[in-house]
C-alpha positions in Angstrom: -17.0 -0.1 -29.8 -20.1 0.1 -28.0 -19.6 -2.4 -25.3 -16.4 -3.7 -23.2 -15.5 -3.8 -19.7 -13.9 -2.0 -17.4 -11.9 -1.7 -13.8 -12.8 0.4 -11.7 -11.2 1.2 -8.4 -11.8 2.6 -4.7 -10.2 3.7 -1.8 -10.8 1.0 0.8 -8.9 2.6 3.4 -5.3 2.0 5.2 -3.2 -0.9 5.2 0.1 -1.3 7.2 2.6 -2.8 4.4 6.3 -1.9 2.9 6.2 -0.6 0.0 8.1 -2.5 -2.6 9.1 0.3 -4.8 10.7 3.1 -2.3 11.2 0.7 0.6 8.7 3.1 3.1 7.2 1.5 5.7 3.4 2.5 7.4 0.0 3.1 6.1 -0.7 3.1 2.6 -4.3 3.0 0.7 -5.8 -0.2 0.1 -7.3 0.0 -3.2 -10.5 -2.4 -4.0 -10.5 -3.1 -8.0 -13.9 -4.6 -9.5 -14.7 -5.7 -13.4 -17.6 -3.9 -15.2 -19.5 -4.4 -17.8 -19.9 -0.9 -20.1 -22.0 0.4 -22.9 -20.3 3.6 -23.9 -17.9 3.3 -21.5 -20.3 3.8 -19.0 -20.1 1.2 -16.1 -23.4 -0.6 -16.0 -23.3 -3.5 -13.6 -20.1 -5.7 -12.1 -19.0 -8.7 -13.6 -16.6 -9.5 -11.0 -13.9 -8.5 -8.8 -10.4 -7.8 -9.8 -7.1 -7.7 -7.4 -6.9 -5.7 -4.7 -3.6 -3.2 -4.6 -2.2 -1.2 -2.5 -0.7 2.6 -3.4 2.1 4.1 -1.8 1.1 7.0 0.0 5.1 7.9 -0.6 6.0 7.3 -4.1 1.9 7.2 -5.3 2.7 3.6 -7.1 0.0 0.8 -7.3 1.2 -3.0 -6.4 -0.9 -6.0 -6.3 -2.1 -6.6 -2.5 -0.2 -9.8 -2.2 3.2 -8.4 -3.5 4.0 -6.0 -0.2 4.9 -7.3 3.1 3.6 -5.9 6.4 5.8 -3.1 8.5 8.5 -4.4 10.9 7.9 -3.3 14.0 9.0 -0.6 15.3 11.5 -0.1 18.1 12.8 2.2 21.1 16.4 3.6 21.2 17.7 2.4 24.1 20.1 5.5 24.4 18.1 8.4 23.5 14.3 6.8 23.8 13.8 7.4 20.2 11.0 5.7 18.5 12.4 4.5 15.6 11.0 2.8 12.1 11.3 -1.0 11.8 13.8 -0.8 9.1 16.2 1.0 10.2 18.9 -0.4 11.5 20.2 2.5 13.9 18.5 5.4 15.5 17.7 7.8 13.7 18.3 10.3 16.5 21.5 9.7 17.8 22.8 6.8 15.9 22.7 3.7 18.1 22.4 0.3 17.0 19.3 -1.2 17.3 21.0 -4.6 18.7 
């Protein structure tokens, strides 16, 4: 085939979310996805912009932007002092509750 289209994708930089795949919370790459039109499979000009998605900077998988959630906050130990990740339920320090 001589002609088609094709998406191509960038790093758009960091995005807090929870991944949906592994469960890891923090900064993962924003990925910015646009359609192009090719001759030879050479990208000639874009047609239009696909869904953004965001990889996993843990497990490396790709999810549409809208499908993660942002990171729970995080949270002090009020034992120890520990800084601790929003999904955890107890520290990961000295094993306190976070209630």
């Amino acid at each position: 085939m001589l002609f088609g289209s094709k998406v191509v994708r960038k790093d758009a930089g960091a995005i807090d979310r929870v991944c949906p795949w592994c469960g890891v919370p923090g900064p993962h790459t924003l990925v910015e996805a646009d359609n192009y039109f090719t001759v030879y499979f050479i990208p000639l000009f874009r047609t239009g912009r696909a869904d953004d998605q965001v990889r996993c900077r843990s497990c490396r998988q790709l999810f549409p932007a809208r499908m993660t959630s942002p990171s729970p906050a995080a949270w002090s130990c009020r034992t120890c002092a520990n800084v601790n990740p929003g999904t955890s339920n107890q520290c990961l320090k000295c094993g306190a509750s976070s209630a």
